[in-house]
C-alpha positions in Angstrom: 104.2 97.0 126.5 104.6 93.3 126.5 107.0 91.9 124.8 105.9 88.0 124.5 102.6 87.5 123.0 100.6 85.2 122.0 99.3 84.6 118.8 95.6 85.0 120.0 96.6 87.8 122.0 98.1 89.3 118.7 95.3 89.1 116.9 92.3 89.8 119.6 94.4 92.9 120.3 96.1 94.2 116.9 93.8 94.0 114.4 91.7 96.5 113.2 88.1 96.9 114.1 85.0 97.6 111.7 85.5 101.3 112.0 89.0 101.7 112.1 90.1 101.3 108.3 87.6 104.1 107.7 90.4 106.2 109.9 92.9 104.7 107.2 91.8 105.4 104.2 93.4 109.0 103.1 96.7 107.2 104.1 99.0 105.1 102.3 102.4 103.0 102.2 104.3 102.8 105.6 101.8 106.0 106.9 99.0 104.3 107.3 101.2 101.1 108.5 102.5 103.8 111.4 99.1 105.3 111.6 98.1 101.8 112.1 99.8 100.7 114.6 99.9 104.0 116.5 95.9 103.1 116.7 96.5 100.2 118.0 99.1 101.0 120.4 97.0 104.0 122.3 93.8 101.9 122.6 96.9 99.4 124.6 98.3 101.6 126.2 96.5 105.0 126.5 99.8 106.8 125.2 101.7 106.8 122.0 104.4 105.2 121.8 108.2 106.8 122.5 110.8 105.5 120.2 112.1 103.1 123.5 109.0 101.2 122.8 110.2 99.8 120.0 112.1 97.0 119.5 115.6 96.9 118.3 115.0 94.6 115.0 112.4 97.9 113.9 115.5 99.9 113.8 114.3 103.1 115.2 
């Protein structure tokens, strides 16, 4: 996973699609935040993420 993006590159690849917040909906609070960016992550990356991924200021 990158770690220097882009703010085009953020968007274009980060936000959510038309279908996706359907995938959201029975999810709230920081669950469908991680649900969220778990998404996002695996249509990256074609894996989820392991807690390495993340950076230190996350704090996981």
């Amino acid at each position: 996973m990158r770690r220097e993006w882009e703010l085009e590159d953020l968007i274009e690849c980060w936000t959510l699609d038309e279908e996706e917040p359907a995938l959201l909906a029975n999810k709230s609070g920081a669950t469908r935040l991680g649900f969220g960016l778990m998404l996002k992550f695996f249509e990256l990356e074609v894996r989820f993420p392991r807690r390495e991924d993340a950076p230190r200021p996350a704090g996981m």
